[in-house]
Short mmCIF file of the C-alpha atoms (twelve columns), coordinates in Angstrom:
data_MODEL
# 
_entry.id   MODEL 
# 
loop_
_atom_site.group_PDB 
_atom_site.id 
_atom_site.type_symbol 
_atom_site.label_atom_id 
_atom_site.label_alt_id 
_atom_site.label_comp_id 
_atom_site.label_asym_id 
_atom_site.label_seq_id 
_atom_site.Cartn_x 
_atom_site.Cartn_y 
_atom_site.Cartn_z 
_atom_site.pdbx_PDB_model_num 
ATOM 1   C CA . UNK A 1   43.593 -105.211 43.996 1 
ATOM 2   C CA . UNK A 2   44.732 -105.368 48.040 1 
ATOM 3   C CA . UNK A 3   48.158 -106.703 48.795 1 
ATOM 4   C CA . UNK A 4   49.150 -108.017 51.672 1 
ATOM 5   C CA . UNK A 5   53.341 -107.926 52.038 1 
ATOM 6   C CA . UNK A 6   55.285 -111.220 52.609 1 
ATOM 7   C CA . UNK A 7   57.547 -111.780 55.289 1 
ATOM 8   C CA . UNK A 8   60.649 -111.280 52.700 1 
ATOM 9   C CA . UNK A 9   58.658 -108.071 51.136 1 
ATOM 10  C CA . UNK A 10  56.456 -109.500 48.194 1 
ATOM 11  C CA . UNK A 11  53.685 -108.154 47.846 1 
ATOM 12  C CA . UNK A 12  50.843 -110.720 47.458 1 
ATOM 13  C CA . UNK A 13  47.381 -110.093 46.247 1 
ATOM 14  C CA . UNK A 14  44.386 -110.951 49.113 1 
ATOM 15  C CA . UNK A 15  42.151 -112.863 46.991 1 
ATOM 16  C CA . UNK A 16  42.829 -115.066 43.507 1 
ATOM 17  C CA . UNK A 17  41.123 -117.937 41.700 1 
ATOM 18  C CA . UNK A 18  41.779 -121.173 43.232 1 
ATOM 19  C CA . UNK A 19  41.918 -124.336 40.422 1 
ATOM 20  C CA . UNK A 20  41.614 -127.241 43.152 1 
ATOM 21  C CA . UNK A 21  39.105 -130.290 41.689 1 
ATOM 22  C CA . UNK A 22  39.108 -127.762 37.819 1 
ATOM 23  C CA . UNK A 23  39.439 -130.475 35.166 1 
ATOM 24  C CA . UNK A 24  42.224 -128.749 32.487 1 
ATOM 25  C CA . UNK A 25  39.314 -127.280 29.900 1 
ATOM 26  C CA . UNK A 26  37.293 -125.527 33.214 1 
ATOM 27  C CA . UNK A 27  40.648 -124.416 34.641 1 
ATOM 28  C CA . UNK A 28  42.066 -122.678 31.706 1 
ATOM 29  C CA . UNK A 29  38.596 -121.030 31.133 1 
ATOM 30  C CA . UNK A 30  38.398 -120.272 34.912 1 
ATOM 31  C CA . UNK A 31  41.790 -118.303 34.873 1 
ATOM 32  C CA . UNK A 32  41.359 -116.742 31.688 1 
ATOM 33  C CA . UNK A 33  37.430 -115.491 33.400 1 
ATOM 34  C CA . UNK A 34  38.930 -114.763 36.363 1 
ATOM 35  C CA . UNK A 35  42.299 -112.572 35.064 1 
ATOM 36  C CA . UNK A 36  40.045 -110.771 32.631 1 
ATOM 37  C CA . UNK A 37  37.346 -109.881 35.777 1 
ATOM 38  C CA . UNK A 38  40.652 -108.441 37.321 1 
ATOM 39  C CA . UNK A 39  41.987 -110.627 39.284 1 
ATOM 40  C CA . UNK A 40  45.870 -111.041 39.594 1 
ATOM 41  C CA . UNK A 41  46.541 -114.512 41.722 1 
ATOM 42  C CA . UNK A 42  46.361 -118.061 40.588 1 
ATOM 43  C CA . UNK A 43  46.889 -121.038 42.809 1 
ATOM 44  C CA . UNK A 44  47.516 -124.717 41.505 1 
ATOM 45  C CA . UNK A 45  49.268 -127.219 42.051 1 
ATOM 46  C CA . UNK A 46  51.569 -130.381 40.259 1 
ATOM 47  C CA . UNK A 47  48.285 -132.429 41.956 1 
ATOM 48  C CA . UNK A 48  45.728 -130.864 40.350 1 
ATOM 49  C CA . UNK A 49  46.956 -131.796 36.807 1 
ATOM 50  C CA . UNK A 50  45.753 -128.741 35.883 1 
ATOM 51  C CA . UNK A 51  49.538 -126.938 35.188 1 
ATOM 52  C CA . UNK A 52  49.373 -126.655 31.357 1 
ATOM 53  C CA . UNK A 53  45.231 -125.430 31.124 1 
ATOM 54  C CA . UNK A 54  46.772 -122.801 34.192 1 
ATOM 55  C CA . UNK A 55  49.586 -121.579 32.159 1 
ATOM 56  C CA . UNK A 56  47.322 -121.478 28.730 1 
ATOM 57  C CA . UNK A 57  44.796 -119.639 30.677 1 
ATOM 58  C CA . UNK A 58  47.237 -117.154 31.797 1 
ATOM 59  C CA . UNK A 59  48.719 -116.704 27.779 1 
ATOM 60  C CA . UNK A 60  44.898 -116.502 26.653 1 
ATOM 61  C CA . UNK A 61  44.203 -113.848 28.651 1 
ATOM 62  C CA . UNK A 62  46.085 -111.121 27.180 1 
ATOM 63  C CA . UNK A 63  47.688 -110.040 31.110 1 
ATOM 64  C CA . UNK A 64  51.362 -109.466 31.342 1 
ATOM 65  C CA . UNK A 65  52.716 -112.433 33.059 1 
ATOM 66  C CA . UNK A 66  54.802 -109.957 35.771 1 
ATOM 67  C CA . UNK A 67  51.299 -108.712 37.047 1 
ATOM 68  C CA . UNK A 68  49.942 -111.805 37.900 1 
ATOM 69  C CA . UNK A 69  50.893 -113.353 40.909 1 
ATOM 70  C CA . UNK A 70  51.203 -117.210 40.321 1 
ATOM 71  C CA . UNK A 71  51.337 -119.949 42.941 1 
ATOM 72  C CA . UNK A 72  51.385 -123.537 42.509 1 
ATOM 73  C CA . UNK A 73  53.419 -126.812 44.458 1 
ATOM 74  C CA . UNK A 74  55.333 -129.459 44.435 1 
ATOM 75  C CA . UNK A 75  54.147 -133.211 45.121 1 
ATOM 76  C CA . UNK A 76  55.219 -135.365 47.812 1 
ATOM 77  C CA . UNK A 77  56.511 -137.973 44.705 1 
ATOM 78  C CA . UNK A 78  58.933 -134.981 42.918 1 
ATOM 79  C CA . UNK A 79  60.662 -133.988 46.306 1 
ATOM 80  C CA . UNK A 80  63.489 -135.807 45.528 1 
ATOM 81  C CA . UNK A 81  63.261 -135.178 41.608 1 
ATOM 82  C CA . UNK A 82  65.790 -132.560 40.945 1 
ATOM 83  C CA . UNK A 83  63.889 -131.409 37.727 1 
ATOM 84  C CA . UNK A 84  60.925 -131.178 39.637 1 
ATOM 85  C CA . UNK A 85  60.884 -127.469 39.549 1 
ATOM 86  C CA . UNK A 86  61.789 -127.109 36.342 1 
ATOM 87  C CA . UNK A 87  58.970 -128.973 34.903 1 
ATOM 88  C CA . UNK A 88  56.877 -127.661 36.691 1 
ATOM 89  C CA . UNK A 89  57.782 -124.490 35.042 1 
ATOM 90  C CA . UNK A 90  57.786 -125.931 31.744 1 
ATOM 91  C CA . UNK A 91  54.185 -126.710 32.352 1 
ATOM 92  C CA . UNK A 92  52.956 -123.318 33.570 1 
ATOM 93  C CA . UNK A 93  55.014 -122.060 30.459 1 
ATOM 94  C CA . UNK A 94  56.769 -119.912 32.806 1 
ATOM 95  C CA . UNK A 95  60.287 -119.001 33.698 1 
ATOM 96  C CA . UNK A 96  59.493 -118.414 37.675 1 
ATOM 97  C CA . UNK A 97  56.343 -118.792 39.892 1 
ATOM 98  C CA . UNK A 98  55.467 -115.708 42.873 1 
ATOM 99  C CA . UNK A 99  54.869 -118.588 45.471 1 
ATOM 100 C CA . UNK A 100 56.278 -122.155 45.471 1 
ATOM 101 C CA . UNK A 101 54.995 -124.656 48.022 1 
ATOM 102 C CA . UNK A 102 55.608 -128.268 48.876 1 
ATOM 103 C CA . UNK A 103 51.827 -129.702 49.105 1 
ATOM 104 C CA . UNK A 104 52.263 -132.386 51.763 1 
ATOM 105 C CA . UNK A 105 54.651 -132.964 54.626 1 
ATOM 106 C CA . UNK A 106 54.912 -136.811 53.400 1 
ATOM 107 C CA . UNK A 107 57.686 -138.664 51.650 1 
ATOM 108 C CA . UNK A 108 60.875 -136.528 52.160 1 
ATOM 109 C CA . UNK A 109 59.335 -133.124 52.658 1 
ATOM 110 C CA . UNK A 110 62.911 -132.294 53.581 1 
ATOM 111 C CA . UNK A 111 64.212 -132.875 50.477 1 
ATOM 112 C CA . UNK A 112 61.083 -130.954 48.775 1 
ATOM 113 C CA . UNK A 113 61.713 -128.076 50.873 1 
ATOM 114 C CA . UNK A 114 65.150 -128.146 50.259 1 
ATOM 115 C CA . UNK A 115 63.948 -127.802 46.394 1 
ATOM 116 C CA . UNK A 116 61.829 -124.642 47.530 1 
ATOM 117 C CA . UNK A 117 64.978 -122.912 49.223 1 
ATOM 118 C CA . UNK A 118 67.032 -123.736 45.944 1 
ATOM 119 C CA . UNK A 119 64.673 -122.138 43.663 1 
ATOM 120 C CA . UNK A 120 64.126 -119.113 45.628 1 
ATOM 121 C CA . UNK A 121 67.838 -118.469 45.818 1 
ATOM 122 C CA . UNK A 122 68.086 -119.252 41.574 1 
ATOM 123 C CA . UNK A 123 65.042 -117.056 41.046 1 
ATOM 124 C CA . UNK A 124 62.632 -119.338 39.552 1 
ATOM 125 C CA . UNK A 125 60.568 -118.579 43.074 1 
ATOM 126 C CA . UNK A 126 59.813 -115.287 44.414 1 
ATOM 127 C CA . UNK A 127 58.425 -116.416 47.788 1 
ATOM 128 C CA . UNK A 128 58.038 -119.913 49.094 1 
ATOM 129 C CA . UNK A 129 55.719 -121.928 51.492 1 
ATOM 130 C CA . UNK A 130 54.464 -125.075 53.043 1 
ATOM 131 C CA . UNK A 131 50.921 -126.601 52.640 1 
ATOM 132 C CA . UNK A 132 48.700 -128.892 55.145 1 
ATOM 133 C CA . UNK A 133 51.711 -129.043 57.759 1 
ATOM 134 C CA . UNK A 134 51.310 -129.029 61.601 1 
ATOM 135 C CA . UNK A 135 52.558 -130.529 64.689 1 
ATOM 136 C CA . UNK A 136 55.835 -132.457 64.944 1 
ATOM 137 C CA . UNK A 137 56.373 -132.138 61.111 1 
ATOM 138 C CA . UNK A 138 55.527 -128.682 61.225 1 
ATOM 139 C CA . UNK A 139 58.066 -128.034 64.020 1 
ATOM 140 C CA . UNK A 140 61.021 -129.840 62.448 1 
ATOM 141 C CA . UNK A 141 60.636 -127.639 59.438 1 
ATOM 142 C CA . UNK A 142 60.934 -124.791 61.776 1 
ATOM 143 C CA . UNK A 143 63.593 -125.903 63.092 1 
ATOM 144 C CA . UNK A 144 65.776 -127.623 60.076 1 
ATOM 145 C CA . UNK A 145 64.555 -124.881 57.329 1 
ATOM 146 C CA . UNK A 146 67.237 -122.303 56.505 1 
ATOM 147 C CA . UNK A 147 64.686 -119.963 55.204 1 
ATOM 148 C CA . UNK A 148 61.587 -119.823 56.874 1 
ATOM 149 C CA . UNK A 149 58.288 -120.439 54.644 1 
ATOM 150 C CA . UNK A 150 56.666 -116.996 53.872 1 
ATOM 151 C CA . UNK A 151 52.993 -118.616 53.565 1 
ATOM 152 C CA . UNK A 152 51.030 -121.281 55.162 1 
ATOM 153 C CA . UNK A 153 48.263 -122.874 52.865 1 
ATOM 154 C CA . UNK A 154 45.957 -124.347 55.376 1 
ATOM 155 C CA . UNK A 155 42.402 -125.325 55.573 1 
ATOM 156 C CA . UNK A 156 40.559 -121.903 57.135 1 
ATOM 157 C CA . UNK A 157 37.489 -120.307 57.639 1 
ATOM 158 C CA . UNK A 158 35.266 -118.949 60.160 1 
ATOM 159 C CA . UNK A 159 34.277 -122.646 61.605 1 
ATOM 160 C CA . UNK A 160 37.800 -123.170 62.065 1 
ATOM 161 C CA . UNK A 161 41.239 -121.092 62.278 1 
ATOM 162 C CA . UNK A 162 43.653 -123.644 62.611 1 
ATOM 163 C CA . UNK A 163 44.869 -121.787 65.883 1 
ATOM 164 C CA . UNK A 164 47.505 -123.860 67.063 1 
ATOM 165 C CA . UNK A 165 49.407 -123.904 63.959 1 
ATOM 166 C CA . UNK A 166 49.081 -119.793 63.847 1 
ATOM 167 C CA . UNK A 167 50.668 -120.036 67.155 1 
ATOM 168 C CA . UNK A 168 53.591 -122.124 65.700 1 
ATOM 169 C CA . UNK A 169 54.180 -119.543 62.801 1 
ATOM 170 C CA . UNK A 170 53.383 -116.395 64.501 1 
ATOM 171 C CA . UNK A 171 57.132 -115.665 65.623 1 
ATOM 172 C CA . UNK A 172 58.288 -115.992 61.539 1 
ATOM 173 C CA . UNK A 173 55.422 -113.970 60.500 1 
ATOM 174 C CA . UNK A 174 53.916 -116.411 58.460 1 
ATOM 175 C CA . UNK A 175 50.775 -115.544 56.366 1 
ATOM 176 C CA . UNK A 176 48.051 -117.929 55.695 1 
ATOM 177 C CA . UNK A 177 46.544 -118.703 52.694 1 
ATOM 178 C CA . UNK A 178 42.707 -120.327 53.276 1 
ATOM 179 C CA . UNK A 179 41.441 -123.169 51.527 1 
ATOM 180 C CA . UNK A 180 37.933 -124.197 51.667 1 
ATOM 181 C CA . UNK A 181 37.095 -120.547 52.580 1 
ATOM 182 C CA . UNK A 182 33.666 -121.044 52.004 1 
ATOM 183 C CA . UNK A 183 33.676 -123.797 53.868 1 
ATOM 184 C CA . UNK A 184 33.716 -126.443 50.875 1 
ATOM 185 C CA . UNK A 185 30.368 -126.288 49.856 1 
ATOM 186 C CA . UNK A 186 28.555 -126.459 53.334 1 
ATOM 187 C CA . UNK A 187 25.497 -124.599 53.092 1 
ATOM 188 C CA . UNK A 188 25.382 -124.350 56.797 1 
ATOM 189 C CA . UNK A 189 28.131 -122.320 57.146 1 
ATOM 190 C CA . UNK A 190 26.698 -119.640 54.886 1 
ATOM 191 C CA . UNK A 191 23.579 -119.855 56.157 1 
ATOM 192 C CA . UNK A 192 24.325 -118.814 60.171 1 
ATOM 193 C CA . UNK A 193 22.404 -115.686 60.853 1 
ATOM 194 C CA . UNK A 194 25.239 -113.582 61.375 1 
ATOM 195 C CA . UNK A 195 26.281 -113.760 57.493 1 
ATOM 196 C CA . UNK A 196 22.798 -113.195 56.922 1 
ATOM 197 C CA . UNK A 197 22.000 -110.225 58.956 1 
ATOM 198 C CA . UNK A 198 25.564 -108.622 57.419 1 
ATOM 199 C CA . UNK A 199 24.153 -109.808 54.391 1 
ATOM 200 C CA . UNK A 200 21.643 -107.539 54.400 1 
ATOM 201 C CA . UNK A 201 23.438 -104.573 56.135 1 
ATOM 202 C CA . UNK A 202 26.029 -104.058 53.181 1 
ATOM 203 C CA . UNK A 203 24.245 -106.062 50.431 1 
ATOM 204 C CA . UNK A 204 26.323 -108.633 49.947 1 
ATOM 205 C CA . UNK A 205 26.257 -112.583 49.772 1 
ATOM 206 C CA . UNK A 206 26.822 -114.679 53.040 1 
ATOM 207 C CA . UNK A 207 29.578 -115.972 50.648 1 
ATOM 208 C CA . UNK A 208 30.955 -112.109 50.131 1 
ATOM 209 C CA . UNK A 209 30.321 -111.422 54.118 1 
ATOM 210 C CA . UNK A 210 32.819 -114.809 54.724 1 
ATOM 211 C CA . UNK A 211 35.549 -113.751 52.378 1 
ATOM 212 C CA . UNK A 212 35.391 -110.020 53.647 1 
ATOM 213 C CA . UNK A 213 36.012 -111.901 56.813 1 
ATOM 214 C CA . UNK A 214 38.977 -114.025 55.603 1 
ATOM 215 C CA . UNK A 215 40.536 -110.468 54.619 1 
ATOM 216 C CA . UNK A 216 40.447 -108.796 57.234 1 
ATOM 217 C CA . UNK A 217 41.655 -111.848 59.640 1 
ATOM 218 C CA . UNK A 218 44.622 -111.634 57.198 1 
ATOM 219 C CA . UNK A 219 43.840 -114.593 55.168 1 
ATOM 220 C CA . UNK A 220 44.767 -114.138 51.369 1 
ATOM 221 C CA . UNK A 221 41.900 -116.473 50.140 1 
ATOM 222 C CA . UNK A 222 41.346 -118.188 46.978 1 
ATOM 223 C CA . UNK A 223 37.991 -119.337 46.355 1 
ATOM 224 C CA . UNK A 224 37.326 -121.605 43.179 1 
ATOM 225 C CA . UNK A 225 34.689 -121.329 40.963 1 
ATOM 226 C CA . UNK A 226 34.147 -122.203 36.898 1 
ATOM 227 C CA . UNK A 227 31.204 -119.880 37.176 1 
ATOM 228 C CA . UNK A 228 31.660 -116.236 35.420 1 
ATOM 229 C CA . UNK A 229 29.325 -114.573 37.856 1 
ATOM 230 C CA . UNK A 230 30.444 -116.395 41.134 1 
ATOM 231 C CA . UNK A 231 34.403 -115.114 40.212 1 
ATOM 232 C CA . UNK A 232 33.130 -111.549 39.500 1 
ATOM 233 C CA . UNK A 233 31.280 -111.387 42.524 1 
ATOM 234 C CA . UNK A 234 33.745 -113.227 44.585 1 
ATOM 235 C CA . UNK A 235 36.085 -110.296 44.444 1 
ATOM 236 C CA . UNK A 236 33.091 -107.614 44.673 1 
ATOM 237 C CA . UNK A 237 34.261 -107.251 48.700 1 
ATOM 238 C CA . UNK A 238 36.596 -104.221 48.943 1 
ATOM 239 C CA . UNK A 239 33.872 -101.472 49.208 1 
ATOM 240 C CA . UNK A 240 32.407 -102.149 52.876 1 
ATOM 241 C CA . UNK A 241 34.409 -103.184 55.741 1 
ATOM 242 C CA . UNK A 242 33.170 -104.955 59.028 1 
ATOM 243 C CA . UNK A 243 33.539 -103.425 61.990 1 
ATOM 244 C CA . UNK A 244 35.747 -104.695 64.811 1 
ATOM 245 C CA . UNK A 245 32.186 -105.579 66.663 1 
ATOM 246 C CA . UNK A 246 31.040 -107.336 63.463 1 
ATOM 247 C CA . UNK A 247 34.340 -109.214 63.075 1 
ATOM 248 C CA . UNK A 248 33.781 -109.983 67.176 1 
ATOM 249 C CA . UNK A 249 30.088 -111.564 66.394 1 
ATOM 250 C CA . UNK A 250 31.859 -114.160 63.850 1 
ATOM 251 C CA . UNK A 251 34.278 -115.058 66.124 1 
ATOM 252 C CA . UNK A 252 31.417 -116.673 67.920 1 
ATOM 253 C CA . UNK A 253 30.357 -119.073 65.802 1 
ATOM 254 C CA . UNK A 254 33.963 -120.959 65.484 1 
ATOM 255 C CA . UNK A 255 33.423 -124.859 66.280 1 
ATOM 256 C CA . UNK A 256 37.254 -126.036 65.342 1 
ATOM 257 C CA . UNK A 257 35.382 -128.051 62.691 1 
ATOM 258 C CA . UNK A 258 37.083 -129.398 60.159 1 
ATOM 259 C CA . UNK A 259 36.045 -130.522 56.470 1 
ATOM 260 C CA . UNK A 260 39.254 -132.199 55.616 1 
ATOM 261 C CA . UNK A 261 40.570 -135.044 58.473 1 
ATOM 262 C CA . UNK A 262 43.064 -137.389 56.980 1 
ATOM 263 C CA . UNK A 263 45.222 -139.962 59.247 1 
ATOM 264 C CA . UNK A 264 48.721 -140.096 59.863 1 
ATOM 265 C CA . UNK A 265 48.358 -142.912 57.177 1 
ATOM 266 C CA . UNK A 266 46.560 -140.828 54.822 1 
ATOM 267 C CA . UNK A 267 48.858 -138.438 54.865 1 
ATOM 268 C CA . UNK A 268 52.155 -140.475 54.219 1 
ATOM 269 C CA . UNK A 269 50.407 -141.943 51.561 1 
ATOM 270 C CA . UNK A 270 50.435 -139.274 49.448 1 
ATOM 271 C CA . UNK A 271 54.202 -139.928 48.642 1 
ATOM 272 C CA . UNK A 272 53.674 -143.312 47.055 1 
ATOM 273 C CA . UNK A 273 50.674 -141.347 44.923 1 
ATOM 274 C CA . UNK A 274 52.901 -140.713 41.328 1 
ATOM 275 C CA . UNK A 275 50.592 -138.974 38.845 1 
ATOM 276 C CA . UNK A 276 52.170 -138.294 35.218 1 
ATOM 277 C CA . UNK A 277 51.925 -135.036 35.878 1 
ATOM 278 C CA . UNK A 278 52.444 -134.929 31.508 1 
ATOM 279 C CA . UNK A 279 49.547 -136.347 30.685 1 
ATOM 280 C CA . UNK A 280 47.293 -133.300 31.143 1 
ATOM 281 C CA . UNK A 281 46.201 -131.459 28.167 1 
# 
């Protein structure tokens, strides 16, 4: 598997199975599907309520738990929990995650990413990020953050590339990390001629055309599927490479549409959201 190498020198893998909307049965069967078709990254999350399946996934699959690169984050009602990260833990059945985010910048995100910097520096996180910030909120973390996040997790693909938040993190050498690479299900995306055409050139999938893309933008991706054959062939995309004309022609096609668009509201919400994050399986 590709790496790409973290601002602080962890090496990340490119492309893992993402667990976002996996109820816990289809998640631990995802990750278990997904580590035994060779894949080394995870990515979930205290808001998926998916932890425990994650972790038993991970255990079912037979991997060593130091070759698999595990990411998941906090939510906006733990920032100020001080066992927050080590419950989280508890529920991966781990002793230490490779990436620890906090998920929203609502509620006291400086307190959560004070949690982040903690953990790093007591080992339970190997790298740490931010997720879904941008703007003023974005900037203040710049600005108040001791250590600087080592990945975005933002909302990217080739419709939209979030280009104004790049700007912000491009002096810290941020990487991103796309969600809805595939553009959450829009068929139309897939379908524009260009994916097509490349498609056909290196007989692939539009869908394996797009996350060859992502790549080689320098987005580690993480695509979710519960189906065998779409995780298999979701990492089938290191033996062709676009060209830098290639990569040029799907440049065209960004709109700066979005599929997710919550308020300010919306957003600040999250933090009065308190799941019992315990009651998964």
């Amino acid at each position: 598997m590709e790496t790409f190498t973290l601002n602080n020198g962890v090496k990340m893998p490119v492309i893992g199975i993402g667990t976002f909307l996996m109820d816990p049965d289809h998640a631990e069967q995802a990750v278990y599907d997904a580590l035994k078709s060779g894949y080394r990254m995870i990515d979930t999350a205290n808001g998926y309520m998916n932890e425990k399946a994650v972790g038993c996934g991970m255990k079912k699959s037979g991997v060593d738990r130091k070759d698999i690169f595990l990411s998941t984050k906090l939510w906006p009602s733990v920032y100020e929990d001080p066992n927050a990260v080590d419950d989280t833990l508890r529920r991966l059945g781990t002793d230490y995650v490779d990436l620890l985010f906090i998920h929203q910048p609502s509620g006291n995100w400086e307190a959560g990413y004070r949690q982040l910097e903690k953990a790093l520096k007591d080992g339970k996180a190997r790298a740490i990020g931010i997720s879904n910030f941008h703007d003023e909120k974005l900037a203040k973390l710049l600005e108040v953050s001791e250590v600087k996040p080592h990945v975005m997790q933002y909302e990217n693909h080739p419709y939209y590339t979030a280009d104004d938040v790049r700007k912000a993190l491009a002096p810290f050498n941020v990487r991103f990390m796309a969600w809805y690479p595939l553009g959450h299900g829009d068929k139309s995306l897939q379908r524009e001629p260009v994916f097509t055409e490349l498609g056909r050139k290196y007989g692939k999938s539009p869908a394996q055309v797009i996350l060859r893309w992502h790549v080689q933008f320098g987005n580690v991706v993480i695509p979710g599927s519960t189906n065998p054959d779409h995780i298999r062939a979701n990492a089938d995309i290191f033996d062709f490479t676009l060209t830098d004309e290639e990569m040029d022609e799907i440049a065209k096609i960004k709109k700066n549409i979005r599929y997710y668009n919550g308020s300010a509201a919306q957003e600040e919400s999250y933090a009065q959201m308190r799941p019992d994050f315990d009651s998964q399986k």
